[in-house]
C-alpha positions in Angstrom: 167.8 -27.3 79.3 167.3 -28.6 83.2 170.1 -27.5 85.1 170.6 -28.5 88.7 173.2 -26.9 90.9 173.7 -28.6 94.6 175.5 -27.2 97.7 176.1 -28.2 100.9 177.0 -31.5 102.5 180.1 -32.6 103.9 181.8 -34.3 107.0 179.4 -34.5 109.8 179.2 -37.0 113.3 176.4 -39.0 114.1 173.6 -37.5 115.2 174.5 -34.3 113.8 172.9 -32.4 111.1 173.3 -31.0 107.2 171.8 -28.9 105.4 171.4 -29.6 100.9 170.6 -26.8 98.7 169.2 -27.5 94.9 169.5 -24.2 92.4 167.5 -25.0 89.4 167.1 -23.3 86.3 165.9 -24.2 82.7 162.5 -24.8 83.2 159.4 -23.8 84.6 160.4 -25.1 88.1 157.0 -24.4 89.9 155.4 -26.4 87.5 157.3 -30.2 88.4 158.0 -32.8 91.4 161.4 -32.6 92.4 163.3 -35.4 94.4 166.1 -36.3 96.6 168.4 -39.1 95.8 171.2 -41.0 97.3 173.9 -43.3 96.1 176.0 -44.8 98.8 179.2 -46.8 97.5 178.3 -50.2 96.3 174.7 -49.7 96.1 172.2 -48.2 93.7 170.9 -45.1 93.8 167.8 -44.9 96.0 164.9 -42.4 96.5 165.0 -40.5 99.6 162.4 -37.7 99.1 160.0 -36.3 96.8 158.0 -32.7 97.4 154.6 -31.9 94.3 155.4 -28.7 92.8 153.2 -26.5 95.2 155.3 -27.9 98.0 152.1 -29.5 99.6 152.8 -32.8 99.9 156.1 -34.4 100.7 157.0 -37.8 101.1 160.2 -39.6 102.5 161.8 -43.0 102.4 161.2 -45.5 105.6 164.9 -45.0 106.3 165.0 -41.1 106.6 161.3 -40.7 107.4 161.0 -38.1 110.9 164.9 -37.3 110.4 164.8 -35.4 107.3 162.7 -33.1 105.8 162.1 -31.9 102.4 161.0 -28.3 100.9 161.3 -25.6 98.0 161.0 -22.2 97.1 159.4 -21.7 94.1 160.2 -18.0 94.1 164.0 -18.5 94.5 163.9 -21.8 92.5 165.5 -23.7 94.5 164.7 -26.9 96.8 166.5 -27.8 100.6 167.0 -31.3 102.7 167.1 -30.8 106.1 168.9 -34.3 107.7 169.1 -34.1 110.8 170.2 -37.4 113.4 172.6 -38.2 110.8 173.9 -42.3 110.6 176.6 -43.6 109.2 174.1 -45.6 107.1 173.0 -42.1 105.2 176.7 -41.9 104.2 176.1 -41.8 100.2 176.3 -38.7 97.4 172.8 -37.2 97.6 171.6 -36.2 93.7 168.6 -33.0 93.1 166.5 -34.6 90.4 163.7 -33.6 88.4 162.5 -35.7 85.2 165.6 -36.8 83.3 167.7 -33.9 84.8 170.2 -34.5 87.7 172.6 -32.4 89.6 176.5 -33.2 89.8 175.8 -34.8 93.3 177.4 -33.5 96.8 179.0 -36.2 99.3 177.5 -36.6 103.1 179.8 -38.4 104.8 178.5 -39.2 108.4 181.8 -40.8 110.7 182.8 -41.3 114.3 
């Protein structure tokens, strides 16, 4: 059974920088793509980043692209977002996901 733990996030100012951590477990995690999602109130959820299982090849949404930066560890199973020159706009609850398996979400909140 996919099970995806996430830490990190939390209250930060513009133009500052977080840190997400993904601890996954229940499958062969060097094996599969994993993503980054957001939901910000109101909105639907939207992909923000996507790594191949090697770690190889990344690639990030328009809106986050040269501000955050995706990568995992197959050895420690786990996968990190870098955000830095945080916006209000990336104000959401940013979701690990791999296949049908999602983690419990952890709020970024980006205020003045």
């Amino acid at each position: 059974q996919v099970q995806l733990v996430e830490s990190g996030g939390g209250l930060v100012q513009p133009g500052g920088s977080q840190r997400l951590s993904c601890a996954a477990s229940g499958f062969a995690f060097r094996w599969y793509a994993m993503n980054w999602y957001r939901q910000a109130p109101g909105k639907e959820r939207e992909l923000v980043a996507k790594i191949t299982p090697a770690g190889c090849t990344t690639t990030h949404a328009n809106s986050v692209k040269g501000r955050f930066t995706i990568s995992r560890y197959n050895t420690k199973k786990t996968m990190d977002q870098k955000m830095n020159s945080l916006k209000p706009e990336d104000t959401a609850v940013y979701y690990c996901n791999q296949g049908s398996g999602w983690g419990q979400g952890n709020q970024v909140t980006v205020y003045s």
